[in-house]
KOLGUKOL-148141 format. One record per residue (C-alpha): x, y, z; residue in three letters. Coordinates in steps of 0.1 Angstrom, whole numbers, plus 5000, padded with zeros to 4 digits. Layout:
XYZAla;...
***
This chain:
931518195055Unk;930418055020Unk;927118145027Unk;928418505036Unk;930718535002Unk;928118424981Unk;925918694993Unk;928818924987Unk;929518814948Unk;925318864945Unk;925819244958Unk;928619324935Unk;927319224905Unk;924119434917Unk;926319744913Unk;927319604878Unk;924019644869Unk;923420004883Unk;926620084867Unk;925119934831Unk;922120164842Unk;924220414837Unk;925720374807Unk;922120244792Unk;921220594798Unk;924320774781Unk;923820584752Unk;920020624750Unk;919220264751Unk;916320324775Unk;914220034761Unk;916719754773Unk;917419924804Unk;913119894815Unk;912819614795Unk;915619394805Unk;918119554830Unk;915319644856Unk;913619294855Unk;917119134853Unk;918219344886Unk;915019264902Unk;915118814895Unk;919018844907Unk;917918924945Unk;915118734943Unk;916718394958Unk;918518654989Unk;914718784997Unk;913618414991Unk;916518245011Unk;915918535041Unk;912318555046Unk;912218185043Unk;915618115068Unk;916617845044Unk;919617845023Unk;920017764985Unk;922517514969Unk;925817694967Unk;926417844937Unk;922717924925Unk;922118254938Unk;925918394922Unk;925218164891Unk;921718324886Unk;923118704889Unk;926018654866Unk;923918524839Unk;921618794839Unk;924519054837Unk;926318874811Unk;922918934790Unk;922719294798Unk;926119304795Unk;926019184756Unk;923219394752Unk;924119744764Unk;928319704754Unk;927219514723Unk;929319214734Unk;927118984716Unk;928119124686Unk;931319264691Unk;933018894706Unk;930618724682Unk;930318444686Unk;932418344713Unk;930518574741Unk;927418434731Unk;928518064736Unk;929818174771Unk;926818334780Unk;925117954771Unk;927417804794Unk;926818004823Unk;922718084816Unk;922517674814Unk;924517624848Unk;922017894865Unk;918717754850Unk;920017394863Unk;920917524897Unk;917417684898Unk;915717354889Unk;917617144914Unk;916517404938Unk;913217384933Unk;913216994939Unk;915317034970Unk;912417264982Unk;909917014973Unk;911716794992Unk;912716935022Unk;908817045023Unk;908116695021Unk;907716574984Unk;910416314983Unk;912116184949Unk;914615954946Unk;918316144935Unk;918515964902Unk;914616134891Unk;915616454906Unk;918916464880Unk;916616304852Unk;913916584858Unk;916416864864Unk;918616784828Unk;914916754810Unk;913117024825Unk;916617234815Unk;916617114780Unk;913217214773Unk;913617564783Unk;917017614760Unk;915217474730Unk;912317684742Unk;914917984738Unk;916617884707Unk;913017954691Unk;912218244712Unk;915518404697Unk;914518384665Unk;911018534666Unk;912518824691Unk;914918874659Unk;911418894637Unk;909919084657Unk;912419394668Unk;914719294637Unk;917419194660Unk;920118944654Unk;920218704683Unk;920118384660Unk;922018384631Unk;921018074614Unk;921917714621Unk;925017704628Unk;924417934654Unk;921517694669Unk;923617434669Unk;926717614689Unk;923917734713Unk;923017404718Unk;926317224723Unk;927317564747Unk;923717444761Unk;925117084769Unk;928517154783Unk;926517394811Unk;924917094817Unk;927716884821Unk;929317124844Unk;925817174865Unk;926016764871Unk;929216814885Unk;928617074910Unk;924916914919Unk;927116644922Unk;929316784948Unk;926216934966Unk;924416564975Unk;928116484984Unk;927716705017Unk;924116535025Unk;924816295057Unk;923915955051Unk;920015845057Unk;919116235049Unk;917816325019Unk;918516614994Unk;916416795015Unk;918916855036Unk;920517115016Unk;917417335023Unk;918117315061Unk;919017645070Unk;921917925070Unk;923617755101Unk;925017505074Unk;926917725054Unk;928217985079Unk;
***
């Protein structure tokens, strides 16, 4: 049933997003809604179409993880939570966005795996926190030239940086944990492959 519930969260959160449609329209914020809201929507059932076309099943957690990111951006965007829970919301939104990106990783070297490019679990963890930490420096930089370039106010200034980046580290923390707990459900002699077998595990 896991596999079911997940699914579930995923589809709520969808009508989140159709109900920030909405209000992106009332308010006239048409930019962010085809800018950012569509493409959001669009990435969050990705892994379902990914998972059902190719009858395997993602680590638990990624596919929910993945959506919930994405609508706690649109989220700060369209109700101006970035700026009105500054800059707690933002530091959240770190958390959570690191989690997702690290689940997203680790998937993509289970599916190496269980399509037979083996790695040992200690390189997959090495390659999944540095693979991660490039991105959210990637991001810190992207923020400020997004602020130069529509005059925005994602970053504001070093201290801000550095709070991103410490949010940045506890999501990785936490992602260790429950990639941790993952491997923990692989029988012995299989490899992390196994997590890729198919929706009969998780129903």
């Amino acid at each position: 049933m896991k596999f079911l519930n997940e699914n579930l969260v995923v589809g709520i959160i969808a009508l989140c997003f159709i109900f920030y449609a909405g209000q992106a329209v009332i308010i006239g914020d048409t930019n962010r809604l085809y800018m950012v809201l569509v493409p959001s929507l669009i990435i969050s059932l990705l892994p379902l179409l990914f998972e059902n076309r190719l009858r395997v099943t993602l680590p638990a957690g990624t596919k929910s993880l993945v959506a919930f990111a994405l609508l706690l951006h649109i989220a700060g965007g369209i109700s101006r939570f970035y700026w009105k829970f500054a800059p707690y919301y933002d530091k959240c939104a770190h958390v959570v966005s690191s989690v997702a990106l690290m689940m997203v990783i680790f998937s993509f070297f289970v599916a190496l795996d269980y399509w037979g490019r083996h790695f040992k679990i200690n390189s997959v963890l090495l390659g999944v926190v540095l693979i991660t930490t490039v991105f959210m420096v990637s991001w810190e930089f992207a923020e400020y030239y997004i602020d130069v370039l529509v005059k925005s106010s994602y970053n504001n200034g070093i201290a801000d940086t550095i709070g991103d980046l410490i949010a940045n580290v506890i999501g990785i923390i936490i992602a260790l944990l429950v990639i941790r707990r993952e491997t923990k459900k692989i029988p012995p002699g299989k490899s992390i492959g196994y997590l890729f077998s198919g929706q009969k595990n998780r129903l």
